[in-house]
PDB file of N, CA, C and O in Angstrom:
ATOM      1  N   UNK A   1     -57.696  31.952   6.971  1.00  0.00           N
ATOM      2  CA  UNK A   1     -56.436  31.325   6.649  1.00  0.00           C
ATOM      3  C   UNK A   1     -55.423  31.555   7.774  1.00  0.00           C
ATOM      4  O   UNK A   1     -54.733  30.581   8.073  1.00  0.00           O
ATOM      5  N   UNK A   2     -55.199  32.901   8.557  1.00  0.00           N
ATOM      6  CA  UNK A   2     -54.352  32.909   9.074  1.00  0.00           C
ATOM      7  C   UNK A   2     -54.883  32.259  10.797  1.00  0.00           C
ATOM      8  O   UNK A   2     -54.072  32.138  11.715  1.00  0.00           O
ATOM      9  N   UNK A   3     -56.033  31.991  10.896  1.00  0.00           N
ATOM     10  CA  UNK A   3     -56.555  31.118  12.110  1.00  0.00           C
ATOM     11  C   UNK A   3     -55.604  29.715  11.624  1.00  0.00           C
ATOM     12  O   UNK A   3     -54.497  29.504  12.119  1.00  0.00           O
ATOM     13  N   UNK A   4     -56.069  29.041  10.848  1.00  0.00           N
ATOM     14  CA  UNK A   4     -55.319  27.795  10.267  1.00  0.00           C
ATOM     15  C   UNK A   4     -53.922  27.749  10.686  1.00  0.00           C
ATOM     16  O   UNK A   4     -53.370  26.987  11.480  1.00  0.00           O
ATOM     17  N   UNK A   5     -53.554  28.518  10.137  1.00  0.00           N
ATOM     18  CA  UNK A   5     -51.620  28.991  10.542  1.00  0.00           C
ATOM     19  C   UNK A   5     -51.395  29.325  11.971  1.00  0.00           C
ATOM     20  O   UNK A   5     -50.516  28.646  12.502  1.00  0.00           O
ATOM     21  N   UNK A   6     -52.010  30.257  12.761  1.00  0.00           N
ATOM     22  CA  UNK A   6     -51.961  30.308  14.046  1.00  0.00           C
ATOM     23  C   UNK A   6     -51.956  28.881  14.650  1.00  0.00           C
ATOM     24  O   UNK A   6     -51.057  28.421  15.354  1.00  0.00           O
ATOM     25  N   UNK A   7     -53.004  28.299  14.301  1.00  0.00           N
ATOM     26  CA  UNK A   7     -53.254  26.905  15.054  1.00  0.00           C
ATOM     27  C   UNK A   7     -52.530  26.219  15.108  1.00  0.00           C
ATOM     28  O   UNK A   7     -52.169  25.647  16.136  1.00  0.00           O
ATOM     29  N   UNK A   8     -52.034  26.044  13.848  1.00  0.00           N
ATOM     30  CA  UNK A   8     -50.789  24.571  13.561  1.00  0.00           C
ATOM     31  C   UNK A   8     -49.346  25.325  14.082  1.00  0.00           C
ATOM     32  O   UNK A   8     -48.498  24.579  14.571  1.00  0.00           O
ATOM     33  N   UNK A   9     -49.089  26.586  14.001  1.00  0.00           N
ATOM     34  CA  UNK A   9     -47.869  26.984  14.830  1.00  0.00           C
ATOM     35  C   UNK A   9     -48.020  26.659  16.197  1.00  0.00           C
ATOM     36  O   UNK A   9     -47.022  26.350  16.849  1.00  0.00           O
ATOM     37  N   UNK A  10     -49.280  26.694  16.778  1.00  0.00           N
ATOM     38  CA  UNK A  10     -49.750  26.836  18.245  1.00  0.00           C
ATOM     39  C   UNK A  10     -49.390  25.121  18.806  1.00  0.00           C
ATOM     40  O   UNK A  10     -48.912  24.789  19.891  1.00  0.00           O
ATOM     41  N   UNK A  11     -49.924  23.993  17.335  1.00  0.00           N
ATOM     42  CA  UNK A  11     -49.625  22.976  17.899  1.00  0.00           C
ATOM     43  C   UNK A  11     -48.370  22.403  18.029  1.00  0.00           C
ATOM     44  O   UNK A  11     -47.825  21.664  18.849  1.00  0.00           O
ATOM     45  N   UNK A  12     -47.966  23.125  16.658  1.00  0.00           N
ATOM     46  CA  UNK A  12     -46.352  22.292  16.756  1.00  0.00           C
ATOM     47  C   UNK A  12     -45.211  22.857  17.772  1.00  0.00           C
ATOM     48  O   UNK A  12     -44.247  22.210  18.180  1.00  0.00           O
ATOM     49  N   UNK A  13     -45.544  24.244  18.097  1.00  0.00           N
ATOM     50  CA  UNK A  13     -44.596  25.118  19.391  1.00  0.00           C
ATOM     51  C   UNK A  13     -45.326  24.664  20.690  1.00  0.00           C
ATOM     52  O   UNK A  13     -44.544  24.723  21.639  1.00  0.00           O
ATOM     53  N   UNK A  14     -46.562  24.231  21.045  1.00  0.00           N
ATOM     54  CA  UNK A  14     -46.908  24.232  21.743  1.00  0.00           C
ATOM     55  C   UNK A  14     -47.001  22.556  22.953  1.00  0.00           C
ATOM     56  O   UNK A  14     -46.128  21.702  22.798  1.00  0.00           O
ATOM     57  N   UNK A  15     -47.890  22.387  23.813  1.00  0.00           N
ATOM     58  CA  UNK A  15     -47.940  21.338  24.135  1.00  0.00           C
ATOM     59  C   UNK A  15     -47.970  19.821  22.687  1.00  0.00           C
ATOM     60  O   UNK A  15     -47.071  19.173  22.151  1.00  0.00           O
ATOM     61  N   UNK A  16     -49.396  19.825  22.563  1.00  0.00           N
ATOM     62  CA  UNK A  16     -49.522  18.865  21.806  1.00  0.00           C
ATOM     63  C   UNK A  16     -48.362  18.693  20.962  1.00  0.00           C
ATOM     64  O   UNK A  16     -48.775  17.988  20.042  1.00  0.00           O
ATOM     65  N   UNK A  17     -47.089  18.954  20.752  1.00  0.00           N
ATOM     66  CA  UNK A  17     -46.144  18.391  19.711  1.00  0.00           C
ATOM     67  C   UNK A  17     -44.990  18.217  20.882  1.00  0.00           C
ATOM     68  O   UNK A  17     -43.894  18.748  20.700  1.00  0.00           O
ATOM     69  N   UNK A  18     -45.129  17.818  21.519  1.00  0.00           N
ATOM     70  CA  UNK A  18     -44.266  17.573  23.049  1.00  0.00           C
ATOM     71  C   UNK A  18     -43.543  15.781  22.234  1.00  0.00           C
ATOM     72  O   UNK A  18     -42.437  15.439  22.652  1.00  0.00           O
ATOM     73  N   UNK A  19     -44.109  15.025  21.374  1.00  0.00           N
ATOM     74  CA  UNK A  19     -43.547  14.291  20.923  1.00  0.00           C
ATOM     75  C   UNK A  19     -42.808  14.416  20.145  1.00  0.00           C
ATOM     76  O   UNK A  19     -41.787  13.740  20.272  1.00  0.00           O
ATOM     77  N   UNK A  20     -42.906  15.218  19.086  1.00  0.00           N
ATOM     78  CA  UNK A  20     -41.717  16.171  17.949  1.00  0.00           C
ATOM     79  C   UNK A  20     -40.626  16.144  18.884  1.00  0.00           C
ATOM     80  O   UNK A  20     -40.333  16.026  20.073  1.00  0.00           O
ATOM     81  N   UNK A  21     -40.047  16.367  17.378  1.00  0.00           N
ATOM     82  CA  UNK A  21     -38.625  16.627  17.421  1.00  0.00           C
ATOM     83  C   UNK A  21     -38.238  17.766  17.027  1.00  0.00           C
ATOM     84  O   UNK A  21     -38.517  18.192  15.906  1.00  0.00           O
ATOM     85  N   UNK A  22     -37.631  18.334  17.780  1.00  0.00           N
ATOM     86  CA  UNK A  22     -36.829  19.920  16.969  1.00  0.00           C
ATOM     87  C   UNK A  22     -37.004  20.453  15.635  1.00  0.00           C
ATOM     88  O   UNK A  22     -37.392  21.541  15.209  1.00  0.00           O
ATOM     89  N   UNK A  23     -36.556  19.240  15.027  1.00  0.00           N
ATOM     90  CA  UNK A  23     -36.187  18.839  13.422  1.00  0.00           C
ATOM     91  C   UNK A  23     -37.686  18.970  12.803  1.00  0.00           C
ATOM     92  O   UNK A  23     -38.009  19.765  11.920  1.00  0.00           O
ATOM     93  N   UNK A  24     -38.326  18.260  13.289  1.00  0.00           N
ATOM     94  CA  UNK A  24     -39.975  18.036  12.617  1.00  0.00           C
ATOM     95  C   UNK A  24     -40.437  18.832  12.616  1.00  0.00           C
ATOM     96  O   UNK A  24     -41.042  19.112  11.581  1.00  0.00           O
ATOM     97  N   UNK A  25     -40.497  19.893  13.908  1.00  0.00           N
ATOM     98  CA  UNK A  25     -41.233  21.504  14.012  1.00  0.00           C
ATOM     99  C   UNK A  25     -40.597  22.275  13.016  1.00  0.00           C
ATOM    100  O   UNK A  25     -41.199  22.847  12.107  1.00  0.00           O
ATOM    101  N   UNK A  26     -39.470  22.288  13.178  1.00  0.00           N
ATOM    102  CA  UNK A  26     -38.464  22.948  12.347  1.00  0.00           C
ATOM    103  C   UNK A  26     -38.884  22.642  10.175  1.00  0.00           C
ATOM    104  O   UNK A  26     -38.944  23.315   9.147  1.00  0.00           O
ATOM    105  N   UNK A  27     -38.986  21.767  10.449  1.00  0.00           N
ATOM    106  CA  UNK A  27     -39.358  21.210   8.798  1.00  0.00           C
ATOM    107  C   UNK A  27     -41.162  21.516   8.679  1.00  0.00           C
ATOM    108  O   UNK A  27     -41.631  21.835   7.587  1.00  0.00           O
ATOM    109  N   UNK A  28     -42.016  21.383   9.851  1.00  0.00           N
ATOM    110  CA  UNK A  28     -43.243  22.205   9.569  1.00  0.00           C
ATOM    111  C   UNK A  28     -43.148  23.535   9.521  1.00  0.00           C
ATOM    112  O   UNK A  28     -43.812  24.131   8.674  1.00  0.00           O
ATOM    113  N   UNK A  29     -42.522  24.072  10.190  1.00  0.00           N
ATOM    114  CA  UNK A  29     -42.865  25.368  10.301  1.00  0.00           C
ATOM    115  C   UNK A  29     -41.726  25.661   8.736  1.00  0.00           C
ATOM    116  O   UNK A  29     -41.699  26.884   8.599  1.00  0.00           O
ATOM    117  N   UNK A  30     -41.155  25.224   8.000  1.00  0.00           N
ATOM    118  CA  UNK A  30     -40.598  25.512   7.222  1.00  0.00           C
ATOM    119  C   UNK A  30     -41.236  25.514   5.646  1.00  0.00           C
ATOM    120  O   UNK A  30     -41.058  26.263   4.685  1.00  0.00           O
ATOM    121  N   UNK A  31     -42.204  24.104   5.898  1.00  0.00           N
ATOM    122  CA  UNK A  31     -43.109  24.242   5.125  1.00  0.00           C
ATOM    123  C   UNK A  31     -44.654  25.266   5.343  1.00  0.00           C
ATOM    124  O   UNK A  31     -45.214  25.463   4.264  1.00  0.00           O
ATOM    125  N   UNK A  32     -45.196  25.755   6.278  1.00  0.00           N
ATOM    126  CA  UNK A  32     -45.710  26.764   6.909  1.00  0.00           C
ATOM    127  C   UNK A  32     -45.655  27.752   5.691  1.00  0.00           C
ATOM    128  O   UNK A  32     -46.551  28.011   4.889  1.00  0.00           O
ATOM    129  N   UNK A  33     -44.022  28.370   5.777  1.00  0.00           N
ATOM    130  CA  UNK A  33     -43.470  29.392   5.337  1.00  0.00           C
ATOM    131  C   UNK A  33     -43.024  29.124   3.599  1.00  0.00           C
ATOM    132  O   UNK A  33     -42.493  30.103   3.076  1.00  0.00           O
ATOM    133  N   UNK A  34     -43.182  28.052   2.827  1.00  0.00           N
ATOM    134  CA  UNK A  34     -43.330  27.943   1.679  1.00  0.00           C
ATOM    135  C   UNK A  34     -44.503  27.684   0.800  1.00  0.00           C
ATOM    136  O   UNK A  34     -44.590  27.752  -0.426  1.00  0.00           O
ATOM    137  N   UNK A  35     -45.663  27.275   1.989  1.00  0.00           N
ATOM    138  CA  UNK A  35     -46.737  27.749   1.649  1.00  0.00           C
ATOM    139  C   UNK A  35     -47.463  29.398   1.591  1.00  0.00           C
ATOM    140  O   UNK A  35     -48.352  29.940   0.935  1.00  0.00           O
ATOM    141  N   UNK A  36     -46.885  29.642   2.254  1.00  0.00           N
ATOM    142  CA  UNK A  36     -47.376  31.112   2.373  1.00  0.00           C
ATOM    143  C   UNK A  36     -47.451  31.919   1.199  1.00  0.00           C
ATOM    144  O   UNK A  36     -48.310  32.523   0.555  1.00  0.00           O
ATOM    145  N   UNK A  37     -45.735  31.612   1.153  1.00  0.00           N
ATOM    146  CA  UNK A  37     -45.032  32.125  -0.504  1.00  0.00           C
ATOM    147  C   UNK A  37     -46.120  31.606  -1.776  1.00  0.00           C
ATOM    148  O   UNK A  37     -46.672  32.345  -2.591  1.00  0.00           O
ATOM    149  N   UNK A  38     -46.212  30.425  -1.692  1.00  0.00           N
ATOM    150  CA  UNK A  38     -47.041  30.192  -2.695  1.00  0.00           C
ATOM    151  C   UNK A  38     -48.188  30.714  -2.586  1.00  0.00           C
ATOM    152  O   UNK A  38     -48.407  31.272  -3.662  1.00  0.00           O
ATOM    153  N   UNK A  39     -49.049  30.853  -1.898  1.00  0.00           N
ATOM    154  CA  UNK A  39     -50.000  31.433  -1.303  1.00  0.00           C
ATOM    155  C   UNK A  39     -50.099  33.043  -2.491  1.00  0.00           C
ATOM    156  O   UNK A  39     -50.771  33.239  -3.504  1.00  0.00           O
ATOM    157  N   UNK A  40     -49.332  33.716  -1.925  1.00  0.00           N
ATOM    158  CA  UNK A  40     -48.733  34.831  -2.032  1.00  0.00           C
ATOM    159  C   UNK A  40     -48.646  35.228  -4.016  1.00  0.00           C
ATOM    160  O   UNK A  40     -48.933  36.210  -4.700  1.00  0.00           O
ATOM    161  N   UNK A  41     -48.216  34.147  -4.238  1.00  0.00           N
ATOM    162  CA  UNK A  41     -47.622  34.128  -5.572  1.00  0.00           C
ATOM    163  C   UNK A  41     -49.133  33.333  -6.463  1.00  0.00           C
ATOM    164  O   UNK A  41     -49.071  33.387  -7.691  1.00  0.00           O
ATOM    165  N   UNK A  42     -49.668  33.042  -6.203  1.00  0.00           N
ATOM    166  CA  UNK A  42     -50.489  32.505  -6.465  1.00  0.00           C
ATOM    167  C   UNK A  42     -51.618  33.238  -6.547  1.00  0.00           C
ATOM    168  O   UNK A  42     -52.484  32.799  -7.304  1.00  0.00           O
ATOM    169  N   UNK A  43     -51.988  34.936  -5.564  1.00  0.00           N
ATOM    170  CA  UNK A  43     -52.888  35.851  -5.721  1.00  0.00           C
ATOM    171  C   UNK A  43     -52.367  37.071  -6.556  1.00  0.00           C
ATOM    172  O   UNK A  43     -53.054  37.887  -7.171  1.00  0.00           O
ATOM    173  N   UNK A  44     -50.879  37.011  -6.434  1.00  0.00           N
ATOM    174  CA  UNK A  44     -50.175  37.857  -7.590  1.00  0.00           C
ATOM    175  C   UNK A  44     -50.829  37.659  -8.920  1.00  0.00           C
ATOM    176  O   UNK A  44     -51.429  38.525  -9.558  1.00  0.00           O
ATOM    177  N   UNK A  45     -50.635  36.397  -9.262  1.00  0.00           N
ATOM    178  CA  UNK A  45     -50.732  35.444 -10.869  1.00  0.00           C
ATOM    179  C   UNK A  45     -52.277  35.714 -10.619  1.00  0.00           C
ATOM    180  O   UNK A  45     -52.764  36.315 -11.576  1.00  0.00           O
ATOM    181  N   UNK A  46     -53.117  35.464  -9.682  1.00  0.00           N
ATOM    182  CA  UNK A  46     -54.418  35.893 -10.271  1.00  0.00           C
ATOM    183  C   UNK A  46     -54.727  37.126 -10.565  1.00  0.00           C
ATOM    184  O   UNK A  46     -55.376  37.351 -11.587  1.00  0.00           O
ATOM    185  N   UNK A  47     -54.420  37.904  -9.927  1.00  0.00           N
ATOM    186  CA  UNK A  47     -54.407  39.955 -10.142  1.00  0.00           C
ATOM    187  C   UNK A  47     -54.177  40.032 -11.753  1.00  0.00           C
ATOM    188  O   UNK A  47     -54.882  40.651 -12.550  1.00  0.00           O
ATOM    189  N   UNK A  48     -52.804  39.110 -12.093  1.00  0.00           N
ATOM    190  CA  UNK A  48     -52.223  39.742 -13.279  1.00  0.00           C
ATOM    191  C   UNK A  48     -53.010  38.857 -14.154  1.00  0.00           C
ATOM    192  O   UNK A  48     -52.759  38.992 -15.351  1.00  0.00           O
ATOM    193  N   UNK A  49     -54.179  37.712 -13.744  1.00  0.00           N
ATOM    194  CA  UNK A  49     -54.869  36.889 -14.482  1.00  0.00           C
ATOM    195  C   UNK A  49     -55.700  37.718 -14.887  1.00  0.00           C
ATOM    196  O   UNK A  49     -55.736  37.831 -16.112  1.00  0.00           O
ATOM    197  N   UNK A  50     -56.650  38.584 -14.091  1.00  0.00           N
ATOM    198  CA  UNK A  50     -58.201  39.561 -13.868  1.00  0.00           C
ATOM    199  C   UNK A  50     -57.616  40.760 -14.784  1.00  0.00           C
ATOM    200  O   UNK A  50     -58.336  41.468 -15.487  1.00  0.00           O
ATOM    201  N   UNK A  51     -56.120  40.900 -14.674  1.00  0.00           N
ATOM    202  CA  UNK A  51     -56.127  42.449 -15.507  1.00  0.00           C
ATOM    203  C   UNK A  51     -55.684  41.961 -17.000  1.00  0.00           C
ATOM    204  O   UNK A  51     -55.652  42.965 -17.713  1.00  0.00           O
ATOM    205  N   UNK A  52     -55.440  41.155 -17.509  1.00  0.00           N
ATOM    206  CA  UNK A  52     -55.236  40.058 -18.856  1.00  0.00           C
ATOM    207  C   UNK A  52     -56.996  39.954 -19.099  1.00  0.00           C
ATOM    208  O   UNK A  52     -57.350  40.089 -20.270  1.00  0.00           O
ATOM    209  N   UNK A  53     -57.945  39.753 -18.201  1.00  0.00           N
ATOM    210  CA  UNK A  53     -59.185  39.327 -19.175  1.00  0.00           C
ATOM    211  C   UNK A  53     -60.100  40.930 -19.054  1.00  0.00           C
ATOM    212  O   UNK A  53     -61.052  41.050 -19.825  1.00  0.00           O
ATOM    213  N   UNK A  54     -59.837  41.906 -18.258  1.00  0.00           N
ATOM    214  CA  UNK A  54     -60.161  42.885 -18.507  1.00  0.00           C
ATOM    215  C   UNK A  54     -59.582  43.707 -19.973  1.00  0.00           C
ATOM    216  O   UNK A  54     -60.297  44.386 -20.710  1.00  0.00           O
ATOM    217  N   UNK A  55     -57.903  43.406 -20.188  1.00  0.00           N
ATOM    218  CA  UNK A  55     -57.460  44.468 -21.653  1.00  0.00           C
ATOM    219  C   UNK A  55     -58.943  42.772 -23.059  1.00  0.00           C
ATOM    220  O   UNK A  55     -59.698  43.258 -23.900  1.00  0.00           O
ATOM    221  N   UNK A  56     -58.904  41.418 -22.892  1.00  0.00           N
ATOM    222  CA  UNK A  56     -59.442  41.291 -23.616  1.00  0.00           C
ATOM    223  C   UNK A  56     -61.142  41.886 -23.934  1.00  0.00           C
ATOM    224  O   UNK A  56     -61.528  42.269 -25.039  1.00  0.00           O
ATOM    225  N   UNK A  57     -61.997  41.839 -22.660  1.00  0.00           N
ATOM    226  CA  UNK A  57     -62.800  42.094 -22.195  1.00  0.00           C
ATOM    227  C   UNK A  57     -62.847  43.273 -23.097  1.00  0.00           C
ATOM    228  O   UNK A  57     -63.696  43.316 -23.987  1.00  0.00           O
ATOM    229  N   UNK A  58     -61.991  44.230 -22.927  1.00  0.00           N
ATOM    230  CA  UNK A  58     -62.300  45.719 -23.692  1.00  0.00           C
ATOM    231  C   UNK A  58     -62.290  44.977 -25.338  1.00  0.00           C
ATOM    232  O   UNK A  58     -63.146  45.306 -26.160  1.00  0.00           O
ATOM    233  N   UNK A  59     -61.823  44.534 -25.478  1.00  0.00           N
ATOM    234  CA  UNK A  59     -61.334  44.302 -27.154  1.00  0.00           C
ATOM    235  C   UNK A  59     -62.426  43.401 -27.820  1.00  0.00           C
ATOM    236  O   UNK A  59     -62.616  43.351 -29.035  1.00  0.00           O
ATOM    237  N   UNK A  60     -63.104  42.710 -26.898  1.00  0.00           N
ATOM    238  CA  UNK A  60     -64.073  42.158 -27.500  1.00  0.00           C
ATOM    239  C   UNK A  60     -65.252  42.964 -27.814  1.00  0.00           C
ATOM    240  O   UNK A  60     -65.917  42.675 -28.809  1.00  0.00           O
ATOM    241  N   UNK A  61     -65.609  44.041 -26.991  1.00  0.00           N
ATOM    242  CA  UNK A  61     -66.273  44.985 -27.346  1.00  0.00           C
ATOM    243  C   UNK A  61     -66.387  45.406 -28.754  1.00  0.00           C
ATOM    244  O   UNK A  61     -65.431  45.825 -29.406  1.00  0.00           O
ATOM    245  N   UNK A  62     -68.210  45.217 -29.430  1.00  0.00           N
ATOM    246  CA  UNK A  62     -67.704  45.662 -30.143  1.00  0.00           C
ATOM    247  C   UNK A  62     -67.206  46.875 -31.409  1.00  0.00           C
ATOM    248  O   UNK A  62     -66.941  47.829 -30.678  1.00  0.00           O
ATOM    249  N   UNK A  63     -67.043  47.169 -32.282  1.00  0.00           N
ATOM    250  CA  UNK A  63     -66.050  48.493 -32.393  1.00  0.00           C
ATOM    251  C   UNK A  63     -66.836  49.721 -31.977  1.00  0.00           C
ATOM    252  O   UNK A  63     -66.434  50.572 -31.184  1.00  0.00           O
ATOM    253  N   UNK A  64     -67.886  49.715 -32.542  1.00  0.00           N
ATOM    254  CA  UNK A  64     -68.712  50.990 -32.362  1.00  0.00           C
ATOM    255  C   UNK A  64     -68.736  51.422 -31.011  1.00  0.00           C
ATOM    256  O   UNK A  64     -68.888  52.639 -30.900  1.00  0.00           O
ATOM    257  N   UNK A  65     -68.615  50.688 -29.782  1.00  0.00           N
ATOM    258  CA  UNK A  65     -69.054  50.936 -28.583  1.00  0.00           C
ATOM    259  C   UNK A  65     -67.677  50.967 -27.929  1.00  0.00           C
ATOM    260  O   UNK A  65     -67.672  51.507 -26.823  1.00  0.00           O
ATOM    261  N   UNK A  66     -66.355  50.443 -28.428  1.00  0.00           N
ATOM    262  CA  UNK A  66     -65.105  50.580 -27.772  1.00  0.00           C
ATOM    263  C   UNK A  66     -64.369  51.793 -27.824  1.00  0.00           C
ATOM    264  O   UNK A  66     -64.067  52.493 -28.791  1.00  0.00           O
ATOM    265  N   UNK A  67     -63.990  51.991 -25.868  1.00  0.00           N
ATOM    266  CA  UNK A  67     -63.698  53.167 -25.983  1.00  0.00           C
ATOM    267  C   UNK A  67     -61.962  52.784 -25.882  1.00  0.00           C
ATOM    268  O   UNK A  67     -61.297  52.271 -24.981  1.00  0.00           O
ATOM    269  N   UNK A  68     -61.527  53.406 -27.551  1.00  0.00           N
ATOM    270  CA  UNK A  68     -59.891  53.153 -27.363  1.00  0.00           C
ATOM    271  C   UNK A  68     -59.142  53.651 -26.108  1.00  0.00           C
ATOM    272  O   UNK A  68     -58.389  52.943 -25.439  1.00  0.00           O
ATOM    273  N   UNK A  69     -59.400  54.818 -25.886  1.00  0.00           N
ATOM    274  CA  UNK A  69     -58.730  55.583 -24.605  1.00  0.00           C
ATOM    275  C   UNK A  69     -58.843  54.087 -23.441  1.00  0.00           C
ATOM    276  O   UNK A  69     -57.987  53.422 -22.858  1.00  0.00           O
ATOM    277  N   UNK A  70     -59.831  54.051 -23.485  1.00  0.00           N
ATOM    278  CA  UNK A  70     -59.770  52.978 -22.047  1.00  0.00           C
ATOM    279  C   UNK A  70     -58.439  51.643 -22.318  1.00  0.00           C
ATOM    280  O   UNK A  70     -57.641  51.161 -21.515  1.00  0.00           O
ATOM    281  N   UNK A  71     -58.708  51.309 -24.101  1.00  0.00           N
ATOM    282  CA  UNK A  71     -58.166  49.884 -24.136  1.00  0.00           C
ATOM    283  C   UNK A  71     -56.356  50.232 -24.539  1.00  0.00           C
ATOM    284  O   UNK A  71     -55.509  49.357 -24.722  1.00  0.00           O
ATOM    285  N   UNK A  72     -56.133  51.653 -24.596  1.00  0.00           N
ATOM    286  CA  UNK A  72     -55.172  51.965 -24.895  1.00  0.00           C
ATOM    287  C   UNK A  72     -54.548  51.829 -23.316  1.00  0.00           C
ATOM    288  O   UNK A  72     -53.459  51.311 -23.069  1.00  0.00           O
ATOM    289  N   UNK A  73     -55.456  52.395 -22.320  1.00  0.00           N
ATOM    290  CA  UNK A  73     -54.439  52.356 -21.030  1.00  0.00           C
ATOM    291  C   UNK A  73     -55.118  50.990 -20.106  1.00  0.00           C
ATOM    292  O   UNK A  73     -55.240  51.116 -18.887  1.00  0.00           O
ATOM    293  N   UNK A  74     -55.342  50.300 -20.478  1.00  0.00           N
ATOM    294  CA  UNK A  74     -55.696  49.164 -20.139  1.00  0.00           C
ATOM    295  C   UNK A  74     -54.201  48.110 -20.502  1.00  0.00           C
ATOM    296  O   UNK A  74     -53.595  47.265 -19.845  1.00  0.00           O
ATOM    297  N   UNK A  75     -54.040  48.670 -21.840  1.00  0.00           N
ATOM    298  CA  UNK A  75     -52.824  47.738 -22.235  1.00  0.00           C
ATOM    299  C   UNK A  75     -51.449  48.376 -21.998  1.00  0.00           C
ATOM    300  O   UNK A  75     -50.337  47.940 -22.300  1.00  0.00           O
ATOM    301  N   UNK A  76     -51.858  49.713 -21.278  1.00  0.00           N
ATOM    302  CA  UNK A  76     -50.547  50.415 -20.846  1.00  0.00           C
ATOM    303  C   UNK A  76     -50.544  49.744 -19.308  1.00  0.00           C
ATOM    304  O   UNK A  76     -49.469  49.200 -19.055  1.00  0.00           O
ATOM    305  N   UNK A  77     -51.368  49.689 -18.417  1.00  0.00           N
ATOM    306  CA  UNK A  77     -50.856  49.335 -17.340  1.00  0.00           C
ATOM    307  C   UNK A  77     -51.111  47.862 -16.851  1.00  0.00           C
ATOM    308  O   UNK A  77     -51.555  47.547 -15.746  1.00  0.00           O
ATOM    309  N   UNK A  78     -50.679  46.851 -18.073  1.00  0.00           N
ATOM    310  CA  UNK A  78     -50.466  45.659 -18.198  1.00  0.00           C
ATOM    311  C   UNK A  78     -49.505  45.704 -18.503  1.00  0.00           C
ATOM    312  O   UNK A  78     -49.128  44.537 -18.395  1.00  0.00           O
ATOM    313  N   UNK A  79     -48.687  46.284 -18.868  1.00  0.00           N
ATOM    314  CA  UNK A  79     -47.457  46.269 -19.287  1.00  0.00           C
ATOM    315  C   UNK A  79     -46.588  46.339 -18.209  1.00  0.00           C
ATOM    316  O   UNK A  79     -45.705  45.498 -18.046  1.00  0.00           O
ATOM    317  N   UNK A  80     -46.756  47.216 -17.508  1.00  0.00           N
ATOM    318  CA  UNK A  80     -46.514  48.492 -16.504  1.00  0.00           C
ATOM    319  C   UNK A  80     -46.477  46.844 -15.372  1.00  0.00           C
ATOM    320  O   UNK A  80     -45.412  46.481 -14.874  1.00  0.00           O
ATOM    321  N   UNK A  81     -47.591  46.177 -15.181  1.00  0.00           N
ATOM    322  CA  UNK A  81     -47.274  45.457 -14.408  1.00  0.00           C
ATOM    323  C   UNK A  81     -46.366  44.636 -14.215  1.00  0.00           C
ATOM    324  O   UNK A  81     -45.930  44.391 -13.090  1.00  0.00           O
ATOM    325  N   UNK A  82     -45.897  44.027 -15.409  1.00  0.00           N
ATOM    326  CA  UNK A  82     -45.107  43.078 -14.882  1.00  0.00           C
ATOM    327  C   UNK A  82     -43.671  42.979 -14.546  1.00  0.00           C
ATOM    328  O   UNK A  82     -43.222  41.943 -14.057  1.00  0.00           O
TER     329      UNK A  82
END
């Protein structure tokens, strides 16, 4: 990913965008940087996706074999996350 990003900074600062305009680099590289964010926010929301099907994951277990201690702090540091 960050080859991708190198590149397209490389083209739009670089020769090949010698036709651009200030403005145009300026508005790529701006979108660049709101992708990222999303990017970003988008592996957050999955983390907090994986630790949501792990507290169910425990709970589906079933009773005889569930260890509360685990699903007790399973749902403590889901909490904790957000």
């Amino acid at each position: 990913m960050n080859r991708i990003v190198d590149k397209v900074r490389q083209t739009v600062g670089g020769r090949r965008a010698e036709k651009m305009g200030k403005d145009d680099r300026s508005e790529i590289l701006a979108r660049i940087g709101n992708l990222e964010r999303e990017v970003q926010e988008c592996r957050a929301l999955n983390r907090r996706l994986a630790d949501v099907v792990d507290v169910v994951a425990e709970l589906l277990v079933p009773a005889l074999d569930r260890d509360d201690a685990r699903v007790s702090q399973a749902l403590a540091q889901l909490d904790l996350d957000r």
